[in-house]
N, C-alpha and C positions, 0 to 999 in steps of 0.2 A: 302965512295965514294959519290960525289956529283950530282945524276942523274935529266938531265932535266924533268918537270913532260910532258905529252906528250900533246900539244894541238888539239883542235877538231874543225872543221868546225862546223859551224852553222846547216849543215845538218846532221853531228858524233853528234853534241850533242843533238840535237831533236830524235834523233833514240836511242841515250844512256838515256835517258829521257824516250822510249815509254819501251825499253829493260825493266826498271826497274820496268814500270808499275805506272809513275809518270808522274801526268798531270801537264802543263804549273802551270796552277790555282794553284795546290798543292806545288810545287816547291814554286812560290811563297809567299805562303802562312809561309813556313818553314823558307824562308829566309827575308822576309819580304820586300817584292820586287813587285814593278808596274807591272800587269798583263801586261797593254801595253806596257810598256818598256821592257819587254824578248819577249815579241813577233815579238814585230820591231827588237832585236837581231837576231835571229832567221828565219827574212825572211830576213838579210840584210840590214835593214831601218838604223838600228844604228849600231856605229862600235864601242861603248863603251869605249870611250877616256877617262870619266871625269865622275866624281861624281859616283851614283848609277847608270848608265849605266854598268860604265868601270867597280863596285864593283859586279855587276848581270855579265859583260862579263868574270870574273876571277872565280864565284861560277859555270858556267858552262862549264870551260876550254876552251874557246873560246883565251883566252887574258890568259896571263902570269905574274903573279904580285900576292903580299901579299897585304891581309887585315886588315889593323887595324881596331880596335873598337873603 
């Protein structure tokens, strides 16, 4: 069965983020991702269309999409 994964508001995923006990910095840090640019996801500045926006708005369920390497 092929189940949609669930996406998250910019505020579900900063709250799924503190749940875990994972800072923005660190996150970043894992995924190797612009401090500024998940921040601006995050308050809404970016809606992560393209490039490493849209690749950072899919590692925090924001956006719906696979990654390739």
């Amino acid at each position: 069965m092929n189940t949609m994964p669930v996406l998250l508001t910019a505020e579900q995923a900063r709250a799924d983020l503190d749940r875990n006990g994972i800072t923005i910095a660190q996150f970043c840090r894992q995924h190797d991702l612009n401090k500024n640019l998940v921040s601006d996801l995050l308050n809404g500045r970016k809606k992560g269309v393209r490039g490493e926006a849209r690749r950072a708005a899919v590692l925090l369920r924001i956006k719906d999409g696979v990654i390739s390497n």
